[in-house]
One Martini backbone bead per residue (centre of mass of N, CA, C, O) as a GRO file, in nm:
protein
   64
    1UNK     BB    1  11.865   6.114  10.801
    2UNK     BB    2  11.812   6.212  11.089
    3UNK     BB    3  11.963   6.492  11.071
    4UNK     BB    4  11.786   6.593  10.910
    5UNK     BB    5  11.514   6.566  11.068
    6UNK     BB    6  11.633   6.731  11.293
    7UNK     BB    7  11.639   6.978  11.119
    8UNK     BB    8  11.346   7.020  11.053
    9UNK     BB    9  11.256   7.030  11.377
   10UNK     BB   10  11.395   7.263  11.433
   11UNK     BB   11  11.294   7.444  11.178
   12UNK     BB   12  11.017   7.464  11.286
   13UNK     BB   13  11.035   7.587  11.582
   14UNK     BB   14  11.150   7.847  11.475
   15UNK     BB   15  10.917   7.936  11.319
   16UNK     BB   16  10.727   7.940  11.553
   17UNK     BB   17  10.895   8.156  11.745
   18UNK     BB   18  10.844   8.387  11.522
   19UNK     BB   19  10.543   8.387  11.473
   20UNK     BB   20  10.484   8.485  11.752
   21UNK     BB   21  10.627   8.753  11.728
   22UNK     BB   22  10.401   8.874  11.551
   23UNK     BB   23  10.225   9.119  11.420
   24UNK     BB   24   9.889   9.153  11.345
   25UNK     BB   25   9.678   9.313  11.135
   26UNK     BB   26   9.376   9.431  11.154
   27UNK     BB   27   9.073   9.490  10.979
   28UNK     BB   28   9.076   9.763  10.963
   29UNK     BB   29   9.366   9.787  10.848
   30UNK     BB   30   9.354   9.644  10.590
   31UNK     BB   31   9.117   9.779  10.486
   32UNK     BB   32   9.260  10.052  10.458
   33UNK     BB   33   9.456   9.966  10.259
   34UNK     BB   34   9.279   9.843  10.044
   35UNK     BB   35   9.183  10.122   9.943
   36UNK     BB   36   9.439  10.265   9.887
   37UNK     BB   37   9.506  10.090   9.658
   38UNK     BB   38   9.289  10.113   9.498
   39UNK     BB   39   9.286  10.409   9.459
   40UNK     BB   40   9.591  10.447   9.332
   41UNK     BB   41   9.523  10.247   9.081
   42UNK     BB   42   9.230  10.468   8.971
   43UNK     BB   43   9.470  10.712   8.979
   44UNK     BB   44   9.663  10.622   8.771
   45UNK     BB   45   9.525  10.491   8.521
   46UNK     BB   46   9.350  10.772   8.446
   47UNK     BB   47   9.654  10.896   8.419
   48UNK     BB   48   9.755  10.704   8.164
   49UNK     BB   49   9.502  10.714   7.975
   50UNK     BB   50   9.534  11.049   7.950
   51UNK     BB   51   9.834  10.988   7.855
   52UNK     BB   52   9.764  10.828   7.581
   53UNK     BB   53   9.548  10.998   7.440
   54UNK     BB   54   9.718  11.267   7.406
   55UNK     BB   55   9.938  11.109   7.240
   56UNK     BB   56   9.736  10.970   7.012
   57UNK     BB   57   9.667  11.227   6.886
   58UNK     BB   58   9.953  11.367   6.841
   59UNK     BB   59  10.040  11.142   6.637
   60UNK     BB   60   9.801  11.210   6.455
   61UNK     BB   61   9.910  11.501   6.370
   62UNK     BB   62  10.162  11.453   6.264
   63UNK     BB   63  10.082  11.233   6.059
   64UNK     BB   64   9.875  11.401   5.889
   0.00000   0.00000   0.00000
């Protein structure tokens, strides 16, 4: 049980150790890139959904 405990708190050391070296983004950063993705999310949606329409026309004139 020891060797175990003694492992935990190895691997907690060395967790914090790695963590100090991370460099984290600013909020500018952050916000940036959220924008990034909201935006490239509603211009694929309306091009998916723009291509379901003119599918489901084209399946209906098929079909018709």
């Amino acid at each position: 049980m020891r060797e175990y405990a003694e492992r935990v708190v190895r691997y907690l050391r060395e967790v914090r150790t790695e963590m100090d070296k991370v460099t984290w983004p600013q909020k500018k950063e952050i916000i940036g890139s959220t924008l990034v993705v909201i935006v490239s999310v509603f211009l694929v949606s309306f091009f998916l959904g723009l291509v379901d329409l003119g599918l489901g026309k084209l399946v209906g004139l098929i079909l018709r």
